[in-house]
N, C-alpha and C positions, 0 to 999 in steps of 0.2 A: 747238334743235329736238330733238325726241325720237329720231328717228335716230340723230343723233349722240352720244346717250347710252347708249342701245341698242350702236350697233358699238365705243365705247371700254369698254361694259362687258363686252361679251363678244370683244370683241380681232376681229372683222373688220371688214373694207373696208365702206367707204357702202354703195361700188356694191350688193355683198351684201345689204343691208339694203334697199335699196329696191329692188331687183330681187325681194324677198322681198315688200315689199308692191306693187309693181304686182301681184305673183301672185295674193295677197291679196284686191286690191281686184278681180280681173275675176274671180275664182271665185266671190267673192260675190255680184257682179253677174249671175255665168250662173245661180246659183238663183233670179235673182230671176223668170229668163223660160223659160216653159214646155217652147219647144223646145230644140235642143240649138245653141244659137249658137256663134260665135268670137267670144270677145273680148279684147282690149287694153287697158289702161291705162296711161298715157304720165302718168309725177310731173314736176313740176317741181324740184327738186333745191334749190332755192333758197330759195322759196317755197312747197314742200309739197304746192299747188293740184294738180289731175289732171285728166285729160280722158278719156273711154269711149269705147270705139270699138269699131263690130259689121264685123266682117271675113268677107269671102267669100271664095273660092278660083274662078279662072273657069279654067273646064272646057271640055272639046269637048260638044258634043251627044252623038255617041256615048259621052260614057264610060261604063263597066259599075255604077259605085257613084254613086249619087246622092245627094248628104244635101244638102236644098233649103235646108234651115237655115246651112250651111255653104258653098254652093256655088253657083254661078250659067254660066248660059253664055254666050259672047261678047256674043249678040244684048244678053242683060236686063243684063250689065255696062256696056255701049253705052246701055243706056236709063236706067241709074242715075247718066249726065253722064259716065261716061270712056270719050271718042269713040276711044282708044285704044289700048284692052284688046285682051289678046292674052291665048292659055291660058296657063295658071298664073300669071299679075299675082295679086296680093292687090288687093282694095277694099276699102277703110274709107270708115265711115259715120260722125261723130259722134253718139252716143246722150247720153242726158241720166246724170247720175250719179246710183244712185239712194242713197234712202237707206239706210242699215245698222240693223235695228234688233237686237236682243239677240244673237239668234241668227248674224245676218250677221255682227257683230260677234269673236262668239265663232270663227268658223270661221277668221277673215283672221286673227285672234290665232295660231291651232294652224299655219295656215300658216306664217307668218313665221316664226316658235321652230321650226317643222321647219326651215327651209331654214336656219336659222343654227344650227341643232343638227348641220346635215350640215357647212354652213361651215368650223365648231369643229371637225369631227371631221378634215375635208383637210385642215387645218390641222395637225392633230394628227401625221393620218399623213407628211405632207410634212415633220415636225422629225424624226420616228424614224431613225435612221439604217437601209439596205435588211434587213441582217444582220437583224435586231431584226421586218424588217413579214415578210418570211419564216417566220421560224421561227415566229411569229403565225401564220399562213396554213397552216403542216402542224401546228399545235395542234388551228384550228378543220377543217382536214380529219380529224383521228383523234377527236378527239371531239364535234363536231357544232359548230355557230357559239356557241350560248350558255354550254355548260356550261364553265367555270374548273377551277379545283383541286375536286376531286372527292373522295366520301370516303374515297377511295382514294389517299392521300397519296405512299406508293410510287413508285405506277405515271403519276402525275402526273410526279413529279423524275424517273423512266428517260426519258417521253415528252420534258418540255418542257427540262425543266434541260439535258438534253445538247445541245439543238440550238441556245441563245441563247446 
């Protein structure tokens, strides 16, 4: 399966990897519908297959924020079959999955590679020994998060060299 060529080439966990495309696959799925839904995507880990799902949030009547896309209140979660709803339950709905086409595609791609780009990097920072992510940490406070060795060679080795 492609995931598991995916997390042995880039050294994370499954789980990683397909927590990266459930993300994937429901982000895609929210552009596909006008309003602002919740949605789920549940993989099967074995056999790859997934299933959609539109999620609501059950509220009191009074609450102050309403997002009708996202939220429902006891009565209409009662009327959508869970005789048992109570405020704050989640409801799922099975939705159909839709298709991906270029554009879909390309998004659940950028997704995935971000989340196992952050993966790789907690990875990274959990092997540094503390000494090493500190002195990291008062680099990017004296000279801003991006900038490295500067062309001020100097003033770099006073800053960083002394403190690692």
């Amino acid at each position: 399966m492609l995931v598991d060529v995916l997390a042995r080439e880039k050294n994370v966990p499954r789980d990683i990897v397909f927590g990266a495309l459930e993300m994937a696959l429901a982000s895609a799925t929210k552009k596909k519908y006008t309003e602002d839904i919740d949605v789920r995507v549940a993989v099967d880990t074995n056999t790859g297959a997934y299933e959609t799902f539109r999620r609501w949030k059950v509220l009191p009547d009074d609450a102050p924020d309403w997002n009708t896309a996202q939220m429902l209140s006891v009565e209409e979660a009662q009327d959508r079959g869970k005789a048992d709803a109570k405020v704050d339950d989640i409801i799922e709905q099975p939705i159909p999955n839709v298709e991906f086409g270029r554009i879909g595609a390309q998004t659940a791609k950028q997704v995935i590679l971000q989340r196992i780009r952050d993966a790789e990097r907690e990875q990274i920072l959990q092997r540094l020994p503390v000494a090493r992510r500190r002195a990291g940490h008062r680099h990017r406070e004296a000279h801003g998060a991006r900038q490295r060795r500067s062309s001020n060679r100097a003033a770099w080795k006073r800053c960083c060299r002394a403190s690692t």
